[in-house]
N, C-alpha and C positions, 0 to 999 in steps of 0.2 A: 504493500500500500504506500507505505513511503518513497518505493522505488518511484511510482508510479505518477504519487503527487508531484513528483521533483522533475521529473519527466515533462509533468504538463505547467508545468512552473514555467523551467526553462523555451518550452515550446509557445507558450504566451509571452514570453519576454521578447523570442524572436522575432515573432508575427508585429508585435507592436515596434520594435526597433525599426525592421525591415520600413513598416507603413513610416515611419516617421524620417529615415533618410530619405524615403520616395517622397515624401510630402516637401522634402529638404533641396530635393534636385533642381536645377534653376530651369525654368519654365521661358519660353518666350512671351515677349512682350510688342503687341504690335497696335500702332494707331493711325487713321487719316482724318483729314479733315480741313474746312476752309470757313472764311470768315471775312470780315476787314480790317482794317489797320491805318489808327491813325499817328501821326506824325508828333512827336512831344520832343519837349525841353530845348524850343528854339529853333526850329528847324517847320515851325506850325503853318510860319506865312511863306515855308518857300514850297510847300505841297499840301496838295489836300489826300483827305480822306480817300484810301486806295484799298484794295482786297488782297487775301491770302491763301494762299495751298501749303500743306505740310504735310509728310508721310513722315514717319520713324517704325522703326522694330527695334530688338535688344533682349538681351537675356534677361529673368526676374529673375538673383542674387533670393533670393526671400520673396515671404510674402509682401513687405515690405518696401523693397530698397530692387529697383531696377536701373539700368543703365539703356540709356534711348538713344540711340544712333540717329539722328533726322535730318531730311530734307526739307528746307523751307522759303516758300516763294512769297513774296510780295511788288504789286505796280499800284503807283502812285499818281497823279498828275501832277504837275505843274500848276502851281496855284495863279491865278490873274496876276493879282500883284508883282509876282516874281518874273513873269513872261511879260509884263510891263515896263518892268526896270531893265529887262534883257534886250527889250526891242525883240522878242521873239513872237509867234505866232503863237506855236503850241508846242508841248512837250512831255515828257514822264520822267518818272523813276522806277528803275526795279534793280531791286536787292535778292540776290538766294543766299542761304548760306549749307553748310551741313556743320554740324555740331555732334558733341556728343555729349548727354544730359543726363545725370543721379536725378532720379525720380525715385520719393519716398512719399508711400501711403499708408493715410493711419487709421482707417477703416477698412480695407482689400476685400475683407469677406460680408460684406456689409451692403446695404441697398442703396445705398447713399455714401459715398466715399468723397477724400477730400484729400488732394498732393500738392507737395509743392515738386518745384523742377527748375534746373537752371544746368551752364554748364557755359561752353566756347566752343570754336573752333575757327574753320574759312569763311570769310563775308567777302563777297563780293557785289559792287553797284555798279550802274551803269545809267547814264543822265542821256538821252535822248532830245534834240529842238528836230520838232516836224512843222508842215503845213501842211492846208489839206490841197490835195492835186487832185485830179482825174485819169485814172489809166485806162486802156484800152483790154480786154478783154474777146476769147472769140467765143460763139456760143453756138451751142447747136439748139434747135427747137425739132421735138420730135414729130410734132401735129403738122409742122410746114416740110418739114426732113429738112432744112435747109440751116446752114452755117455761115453766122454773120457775126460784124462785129458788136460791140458795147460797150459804151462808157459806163465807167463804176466810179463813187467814190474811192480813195486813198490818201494814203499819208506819206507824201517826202520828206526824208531825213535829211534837213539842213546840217546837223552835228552828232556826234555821237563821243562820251567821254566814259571809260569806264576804269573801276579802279581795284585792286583786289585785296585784302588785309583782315587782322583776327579781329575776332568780338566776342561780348559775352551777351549772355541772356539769363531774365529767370523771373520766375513767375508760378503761378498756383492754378488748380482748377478743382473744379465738380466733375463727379461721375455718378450717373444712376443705370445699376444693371437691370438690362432685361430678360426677365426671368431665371432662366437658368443653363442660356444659351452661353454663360463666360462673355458674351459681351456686353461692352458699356456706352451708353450717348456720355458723349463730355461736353464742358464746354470751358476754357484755357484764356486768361490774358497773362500775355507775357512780355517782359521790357527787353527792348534789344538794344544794346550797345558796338555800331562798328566804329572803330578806329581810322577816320578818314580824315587825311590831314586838314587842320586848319580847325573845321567845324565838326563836331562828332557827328555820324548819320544815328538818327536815336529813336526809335519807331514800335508802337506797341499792339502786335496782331492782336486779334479777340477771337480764336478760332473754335469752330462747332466741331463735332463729329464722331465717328467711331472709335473704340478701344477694346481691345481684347488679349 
Protein backbone atom coordinates (compact mmCIF):
# COMPACT_ATOMS: atom_id res chain seq x y z
CA UNK A 1 0.00 0.00 0.00
CA UNK A 2 2.70 2.31 0.74
CA UNK A 3 4.55 1.13 -2.35
CA UNK A 4 1.62 2.19 -4.12
CA UNK A 5 0.61 5.50 -2.44
CA UNK A 6 4.38 6.60 -3.38
CA UNK A 7 3.86 5.51 -6.64
CA UNK A 8 0.85 7.68 -7.34
CA UNK A 9 2.50 10.52 -5.30
CA UNK A 10 5.36 10.73 -7.52
CA UNK A 11 3.16 10.12 -10.76
CA UNK A 12 0.90 13.34 -9.70
CA UNK A 13 3.80 15.34 -9.11
CA UNK A 14 4.95 14.43 -12.73
CA UNK A 15 1.62 15.16 -14.45
CA UNK A 16 1.55 18.57 -12.63
CA UNK A 17 5.33 19.45 -13.28
CA UNK A 18 5.16 18.23 -16.84
CA UNK A 19 1.53 20.71 -17.22
CA UNK A 20 3.26 23.43 -15.69
CA UNK A 21 6.60 23.61 -17.97
CA UNK A 22 4.11 23.32 -20.96
CA UNK A 23 2.04 26.11 -19.45
CA UNK A 24 5.81 27.78 -19.14
CA UNK A 25 6.99 27.33 -22.91
CA UNK A 26 6.95 30.65 -24.77
CA UNK A 27 3.86 30.97 -26.99
CA UNK A 28 3.66 33.37 -29.81
CA UNK A 29 2.50 36.54 -29.97
CA UNK A 30 0.86 38.04 -32.87
CA UNK A 31 -1.08 41.54 -33.77
CA UNK A 32 -2.40 43.90 -36.71
CA UNK A 33 -4.11 46.64 -36.92
CA UNK A 34 -4.68 50.43 -38.20
CA UNK A 35 -5.87 53.69 -36.98
CA UNK A 36 -4.77 57.58 -37.00
CA UNK A 37 -2.10 59.46 -35.90
CA UNK A 38 -1.66 62.64 -34.88
CA UNK A 39 1.24 64.97 -34.98
CA UNK A 40 2.49 66.28 -31.06
CA UNK A 41 5.09 68.27 -29.40
CA UNK A 42 5.69 70.84 -32.06
CA UNK A 43 5.74 69.55 -35.02
CA UNK A 44 1.38 70.01 -34.88
CA UNK A 45 1.35 73.04 -37.48
CA UNK A 46 3.79 71.49 -39.93
CA UNK A 47 1.10 68.39 -40.44
CA UNK A 48 -2.19 67.38 -39.94
CA UNK A 49 -3.91 64.51 -38.75
CA UNK A 50 -2.77 61.21 -40.86
CA UNK A 51 -3.46 57.25 -40.50
CA UNK A 52 -1.66 54.19 -39.52
CA UNK A 53 -0.90 50.40 -40.39
CA UNK A 54 1.13 48.15 -37.95
CA UNK A 55 1.60 44.25 -37.88
CA UNK A 56 4.03 42.68 -35.09
CA UNK A 57 4.50 38.81 -34.00
CA UNK A 58 7.12 37.78 -31.18
CA UNK A 59 7.56 35.11 -28.79
CA UNK A 60 5.27 35.34 -25.14
CA UNK A 61 8.51 34.83 -22.40
CA UNK A 62 5.36 34.30 -19.88
CA UNK A 63 2.02 34.96 -19.56
CA UNK A 64 3.14 38.15 -18.84
CA UNK A 65 6.04 39.65 -20.46
CA UNK A 66 6.31 39.26 -24.42
CA UNK A 67 8.61 40.74 -26.90
CA UNK A 68 6.82 42.37 -30.24
CA UNK A 69 8.85 42.58 -33.23
CA UNK A 70 6.67 45.39 -35.43
CA UNK A 71 6.02 46.94 -38.52
CA UNK A 72 4.76 50.37 -38.55
CA UNK A 73 3.38 52.72 -41.05
CA UNK A 74 2.15 56.12 -40.99
CA UNK A 75 1.18 59.33 -43.82
CA UNK A 76 0.45 62.47 -42.85
CA UNK A 77 -0.38 65.62 -44.97
CA UNK A 78 1.19 68.66 -45.01
CA UNK A 79 -0.63 71.14 -43.15
CA UNK A 80 -1.97 74.60 -45.11
CA UNK A 81 0.16 76.79 -43.13
CA UNK A 82 3.26 74.84 -43.63
CA UNK A 83 2.67 74.54 -47.72
CA UNK A 84 2.03 78.24 -47.34
CA UNK A 85 5.38 79.21 -45.91
CA UNK A 86 6.94 76.76 -48.54
CA UNK A 87 5.31 78.26 -51.60
CA UNK A 88 4.23 74.69 -52.11
CA UNK A 89 1.06 73.24 -53.56
CA UNK A 90 0.61 70.04 -51.62
CA UNK A 91 2.49 67.55 -49.97
CA UNK A 92 2.86 64.43 -47.20
CA UNK A 93 4.79 62.62 -44.75
CA UNK A 94 5.31 59.12 -44.13
CA UNK A 95 7.31 57.50 -41.44
CA UNK A 96 7.72 53.39 -41.17
CA UNK A 97 9.64 52.16 -38.61
CA UNK A 98 10.36 48.21 -37.38
CA UNK A 99 11.08 48.11 -33.75
CA UNK A 100 11.23 45.73 -31.40
CA UNK A 101 8.91 46.20 -28.19
CA UNK A 102 8.77 44.37 -24.17
CA UNK A 103 5.01 44.02 -23.95
CA UNK A 104 3.84 43.23 -20.26
CA UNK A 105 0.30 42.21 -19.33
CA UNK A 106 -1.31 42.24 -16.09
CA UNK A 107 -4.51 40.73 -16.73
CA UNK A 108 -3.40 37.92 -19.82
CA UNK A 109 -6.15 35.51 -18.72
CA UNK A 110 -8.61 37.94 -18.13
CA UNK A 111 -11.64 39.51 -20.27
CA UNK A 112 -10.53 42.76 -20.17
CA UNK A 113 -6.76 43.18 -20.01
CA UNK A 114 -4.60 46.03 -19.90
CA UNK A 115 -0.40 46.51 -21.28
CA UNK A 116 1.87 48.70 -21.43
CA UNK A 117 4.79 48.54 -24.43
CA UNK A 118 7.53 50.50 -25.80
CA UNK A 119 10.92 49.72 -27.02
CA UNK A 120 13.21 51.25 -30.41
CA UNK A 121 14.61 50.51 -33.35
CA UNK A 122 14.93 51.94 -37.57
CA UNK A 123 12.69 55.01 -38.26
CA UNK A 124 12.65 56.16 -41.39
CA UNK A 125 10.73 59.45 -43.09
CA UNK A 126 10.27 60.79 -46.17
CA UNK A 127 8.68 64.57 -46.88
CA UNK A 128 7.13 64.59 -50.38
CA UNK A 129 5.83 68.49 -52.29
CA UNK A 130 3.35 67.32 -55.02
CA UNK A 131 0.72 69.06 -57.25
CA UNK A 132 -2.04 67.81 -58.65
CA UNK A 133 -1.48 67.01 -62.62
CA UNK A 134 -3.51 65.02 -65.14
CA UNK A 135 -2.09 61.93 -66.78
CA UNK A 136 -3.20 60.02 -69.45
CA UNK A 137 -4.32 56.66 -69.17
CA UNK A 138 -5.43 53.88 -71.91
CA UNK A 139 -8.64 52.07 -71.27
CA UNK A 140 -10.55 49.42 -72.74
CA UNK A 141 -14.56 49.60 -72.57
CA UNK A 142 -15.88 46.11 -72.94
CA UNK A 143 -19.71 47.20 -74.08
CA UNK A 144 -17.83 49.39 -77.03
CA UNK A 145 -14.74 46.55 -77.29
CA UNK A 146 -12.87 49.42 -78.04
CA UNK A 147 -9.57 51.01 -76.44
CA UNK A 148 -9.16 54.68 -75.81
CA UNK A 149 -7.56 57.05 -74.17
CA UNK A 150 -8.23 59.18 -70.48
CA UNK A 151 -7.55 61.67 -68.50
CA UNK A 152 -7.23 60.91 -64.72
CA UNK A 153 -6.40 62.91 -61.81
CA UNK A 154 -2.78 62.65 -60.21
CA UNK A 155 -0.06 63.91 -58.30
CA UNK A 156 3.48 65.28 -59.41
CA UNK A 157 6.38 65.03 -57.40
CA UNK A 158 7.93 68.48 -57.36
CA UNK A 159 10.55 67.06 -54.30
CA UNK A 160 11.16 64.27 -52.52
CA UNK A 161 13.44 64.25 -49.14
CA UNK A 162 13.94 61.26 -47.12
CA UNK A 163 15.98 60.41 -44.04
CA UNK A 164 16.66 57.22 -42.07
CA UNK A 165 17.71 57.03 -38.08
CA UNK A 166 16.76 55.29 -34.56
CA UNK A 167 13.79 56.16 -32.31
CA UNK A 168 11.92 55.13 -29.51
CA UNK A 169 8.24 54.51 -28.61
CA UNK A 170 5.98 53.45 -25.83
CA UNK A 171 2.68 53.51 -24.93
CA UNK A 172 -0.32 51.31 -23.36
CA UNK A 173 -3.45 49.75 -24.56
CA UNK A 174 -6.85 47.75 -23.96
CA UNK A 175 -7.69 44.36 -24.98
CA UNK A 176 -11.14 42.44 -24.75
CA UNK A 177 -11.09 38.62 -25.73
CA UNK A 178 -13.43 37.15 -27.71
CA UNK A 179 -14.63 34.35 -26.39
CA UNK A 180 -12.57 31.73 -26.35
CA UNK A 181 -11.11 31.95 -29.65
CA UNK A 182 -7.33 33.35 -27.94
CA UNK A 183 -8.08 36.21 -29.79
CA UNK A 184 -8.33 40.00 -28.68
CA UNK A 185 -9.86 43.40 -30.25
CA UNK A 186 -7.26 46.00 -29.00
CA UNK A 187 -7.14 49.22 -29.02
CA UNK A 188 -3.14 51.15 -28.42
CA UNK A 189 -1.99 54.86 -28.28
CA UNK A 190 1.49 55.19 -28.47
CA UNK A 191 4.21 58.08 -28.50
CA UNK A 192 6.84 57.80 -31.02
CA UNK A 193 10.18 59.59 -30.98
CA UNK A 194 12.53 59.64 -34.36
CA UNK A 195 15.77 61.35 -34.15
CA UNK A 196 15.77 63.63 -37.04
CA UNK A 197 18.20 66.34 -37.04
CA UNK A 198 17.21 69.64 -36.14
CA UNK A 199 13.59 69.16 -35.10
CA UNK A 200 12.48 65.70 -33.59
CA UNK A 201 9.62 63.89 -35.89
CA UNK A 202 7.23 63.03 -32.67
CA UNK A 203 3.82 61.47 -33.76
CA UNK A 204 1.22 59.57 -31.78
CA UNK A 205 -0.71 56.59 -33.65
CA UNK A 206 -4.17 55.42 -31.97
CA UNK A 207 -4.40 52.09 -33.43
CA UNK A 208 -7.46 49.55 -33.49
CA UNK A 209 -7.27 45.94 -34.17
CA UNK A 210 -6.59 42.25 -33.60
CA UNK A 211 -4.31 40.37 -31.12
CA UNK A 212 -3.63 36.81 -30.59
Amino acid sequence: MKTKAIHFVLMSMSVLLAQRAAAQEPRWTVNVGGGFTNPVRGIESRLDRGWNFSAGAGPRFTRNLSLVGEFNYNELDLSRAALTALSMPDGNTRVWSITANPRVNFNPDGILDFYLIGGGGVYRRTVEFTQPTVTTITVFDPWWGIVYPAAVPANQILASYSTTRGGLNIGGGITVRLGHTGMKLYGEARYHHMFTPGVATTYLPVTFGLQW
